[in-house]
C-alpha positions in Angstrom: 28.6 -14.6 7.7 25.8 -12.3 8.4 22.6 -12.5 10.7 19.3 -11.2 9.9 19.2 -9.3 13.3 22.3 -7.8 12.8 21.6 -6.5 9.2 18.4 -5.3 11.0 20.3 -3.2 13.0 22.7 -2.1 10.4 20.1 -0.8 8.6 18.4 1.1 11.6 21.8 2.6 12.1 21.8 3.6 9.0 19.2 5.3 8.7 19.0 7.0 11.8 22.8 8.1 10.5 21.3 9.6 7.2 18.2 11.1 8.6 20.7 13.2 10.9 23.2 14.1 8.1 20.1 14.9 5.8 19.3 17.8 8.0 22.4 19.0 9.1 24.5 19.1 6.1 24.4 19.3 2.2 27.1 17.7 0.2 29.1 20.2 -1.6 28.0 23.2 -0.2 30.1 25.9 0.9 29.4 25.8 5.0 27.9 22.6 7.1 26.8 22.8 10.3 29.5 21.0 12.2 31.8 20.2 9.5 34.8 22.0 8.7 36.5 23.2 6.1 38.6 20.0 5.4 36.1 17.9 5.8 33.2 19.9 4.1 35.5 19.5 0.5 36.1 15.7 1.2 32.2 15.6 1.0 32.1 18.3 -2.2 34.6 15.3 -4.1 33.7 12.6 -2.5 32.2 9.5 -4.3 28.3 9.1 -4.3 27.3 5.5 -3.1 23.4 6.0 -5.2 24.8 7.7 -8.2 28.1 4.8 -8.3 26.6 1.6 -7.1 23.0 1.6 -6.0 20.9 0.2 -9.0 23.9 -0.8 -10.8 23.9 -4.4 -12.3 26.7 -6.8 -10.7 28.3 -9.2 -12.9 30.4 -12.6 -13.1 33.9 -13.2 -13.8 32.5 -14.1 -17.5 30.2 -10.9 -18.0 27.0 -12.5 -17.3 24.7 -10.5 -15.2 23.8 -11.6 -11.9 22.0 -9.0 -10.0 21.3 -5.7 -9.4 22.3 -3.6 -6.3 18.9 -2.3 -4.5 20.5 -0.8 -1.0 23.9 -0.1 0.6 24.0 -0.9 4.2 27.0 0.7 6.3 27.6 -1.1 9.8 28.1 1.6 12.5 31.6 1.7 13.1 32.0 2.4 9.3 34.3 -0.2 8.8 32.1 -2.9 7.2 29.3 -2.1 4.9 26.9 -4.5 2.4 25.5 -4.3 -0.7 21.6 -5.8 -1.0 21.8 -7.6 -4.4 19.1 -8.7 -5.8 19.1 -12.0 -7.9 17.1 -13.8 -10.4 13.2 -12.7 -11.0 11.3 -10.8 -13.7 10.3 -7.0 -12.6 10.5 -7.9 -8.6 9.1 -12.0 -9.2 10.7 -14.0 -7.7 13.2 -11.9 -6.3 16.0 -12.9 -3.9 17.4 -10.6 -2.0 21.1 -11.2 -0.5 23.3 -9.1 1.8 27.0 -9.4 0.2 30.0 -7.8 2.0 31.2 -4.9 -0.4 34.5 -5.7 -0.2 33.8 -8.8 -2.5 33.0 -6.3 -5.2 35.2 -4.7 -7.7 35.1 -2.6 -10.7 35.8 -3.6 -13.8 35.8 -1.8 -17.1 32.9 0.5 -15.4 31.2 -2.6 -14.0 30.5 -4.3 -11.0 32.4 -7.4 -10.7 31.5 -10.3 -7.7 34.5 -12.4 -8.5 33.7 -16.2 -7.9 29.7 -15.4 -8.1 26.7 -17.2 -9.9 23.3 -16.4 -10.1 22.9 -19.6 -8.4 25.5 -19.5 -5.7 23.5 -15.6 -4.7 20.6 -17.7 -4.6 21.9 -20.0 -2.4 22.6 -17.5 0.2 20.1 -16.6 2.9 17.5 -14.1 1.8 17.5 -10.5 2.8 14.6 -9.1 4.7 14.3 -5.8 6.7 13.1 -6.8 9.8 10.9 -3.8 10.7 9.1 -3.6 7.2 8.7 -7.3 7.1 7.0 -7.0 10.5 4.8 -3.9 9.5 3.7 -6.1 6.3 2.8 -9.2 8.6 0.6 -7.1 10.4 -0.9 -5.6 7.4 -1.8 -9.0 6.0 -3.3 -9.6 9.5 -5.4 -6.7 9.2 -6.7 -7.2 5.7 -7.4 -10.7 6.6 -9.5 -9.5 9.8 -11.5 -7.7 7.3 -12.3 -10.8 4.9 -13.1 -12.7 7.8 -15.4 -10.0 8.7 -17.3 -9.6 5.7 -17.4 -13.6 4.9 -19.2 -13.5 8.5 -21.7 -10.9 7.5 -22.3 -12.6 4.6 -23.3 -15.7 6.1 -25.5 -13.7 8.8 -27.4 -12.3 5.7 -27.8 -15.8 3.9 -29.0 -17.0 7.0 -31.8 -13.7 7.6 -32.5 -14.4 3.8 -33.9 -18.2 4.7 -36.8 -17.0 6.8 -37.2 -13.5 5.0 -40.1 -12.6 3.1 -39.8 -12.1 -0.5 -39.1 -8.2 -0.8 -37.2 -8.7 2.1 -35.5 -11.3 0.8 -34.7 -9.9 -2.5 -32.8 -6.7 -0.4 -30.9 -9.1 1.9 -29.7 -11.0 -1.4 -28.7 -7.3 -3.2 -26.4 -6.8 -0.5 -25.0 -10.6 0.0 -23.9 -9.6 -3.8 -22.4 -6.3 -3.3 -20.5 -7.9 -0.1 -19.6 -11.1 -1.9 -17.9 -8.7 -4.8 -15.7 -6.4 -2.5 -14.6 -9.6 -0.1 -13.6 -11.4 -3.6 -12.0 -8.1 -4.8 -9.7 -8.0 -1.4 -9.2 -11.7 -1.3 -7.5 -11.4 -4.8 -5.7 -8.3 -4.5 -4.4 -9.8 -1.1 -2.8 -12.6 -3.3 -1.3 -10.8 -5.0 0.2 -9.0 -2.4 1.6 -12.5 -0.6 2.3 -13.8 -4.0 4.6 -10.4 -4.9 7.2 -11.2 -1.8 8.3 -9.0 1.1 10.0 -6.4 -1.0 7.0 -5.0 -3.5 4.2 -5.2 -1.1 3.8 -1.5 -0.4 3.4 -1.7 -4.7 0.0 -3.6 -3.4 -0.8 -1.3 -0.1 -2.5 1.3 -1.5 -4.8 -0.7 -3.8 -5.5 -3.1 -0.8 -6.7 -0.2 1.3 -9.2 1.3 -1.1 -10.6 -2.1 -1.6 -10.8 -2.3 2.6 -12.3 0.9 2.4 -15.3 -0.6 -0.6 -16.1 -3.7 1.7 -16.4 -1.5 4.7 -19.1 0.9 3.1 -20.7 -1.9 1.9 -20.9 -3.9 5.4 -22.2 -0.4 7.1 -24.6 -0.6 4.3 -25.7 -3.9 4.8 -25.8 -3.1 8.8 -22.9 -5.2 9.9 
């Protein structure tokens, strides 16, 4: 069996191993920096791991779809490597994520076959999660959430000012208890969202989420907080 920390690290490694080869060579290309002949035609007809298995669907024994391959993971040493299937949900909901040994894969009739597999025994397994991007996501939830704090706090500092205010004042401070109320509302449910949407589809949610952080910003330096 598998650990999260050492799929964590299998997957720096691997990355850190593609960045490198991404800038030093080209596959199929006539010369390589620091690959010779030989081994500069192994890589011209050799077999492409994203065109031949990433995004491919993985089936039963009976033909019944089970998942769907989303990332390849190669330990270091090159002589283990795991497939990230991903099992059950609708368009990312309800995903789950599960590192599975490639070896317990074979092809079939131009399909990917987990002999022995369910839907439901995939979903038994311990979910994936990439340690590093699950962190950076943690802290981006803690961010957001520092800045719906902030604005609930302003807004409460402006209903208070609005108790004793005079009526045109008080008819301002409201204006902008409204326009602060809206954006905090607006970030509180695209921040749902977000949570609600799992570990792997948040960045789907980052962008939004900032340019509604932005909004409730420009309206707290408008309302002087």
């Amino acid at each position: 069996m598998y650990t999260r920390l050492k799929i964590a690290k299998l997957a720096l490694a691997l990355a850190l191993c593609s960045a490198a080869l991404a800038q030093a060579q080209v596959a199929g290309s006539t010369t390589a920096l620091g690959v010779s002949v030989m081994e500069n035609t192994e890589l011209t007809m050799g077999w492409s791991a994203k065109r031949g298995l990433l995004g491919k669907s993985v089936y039963d024994d009976k033909g019944t779809r089970i998942g769907k391959v989303q990332d390849l993971i190669i330990s270091p040493d090159k002589r283990l490597s795991y497939v990230i299937v991903g099992a059950g949900g609708f368009i990312g909901f309800g995903r789950h994520d599960v590192a599975v040994p490639t070896t317990q894969l074979q092809e079939s009739a131009g399909k990917w076959v987990m002999p022995g597999a369910t839907k439901d025994t995939l979903k038994a397994l311990p979910a994936f999660d990439y340690a590093n991007d699950s962190a950076k996501r943690q802290q981006f939830i803690a961010d957001t959430e520092k800045d719906v704090e902030r604005g609930k706090t302003a807004i409460a500092d402006l209903e208070k000012k609005a108790e004793t205010a005079t009526a045109e004042a008080k008819a301002k401070l409201m204006e902008q208890i409204a326009a602060l109320t809206e954006q905090v509302k607006s970030l509180e449910s695209k921040l749902t969202e977000l949570k609600s949407a799992g570990v792997q589809r948040w960045h789907e949610f980052e962008a939004a989420i900032r340019a509604a952080t932005t909004r409730l910003r420009d309206a707290l330096k408008s309302s002087g907080n």
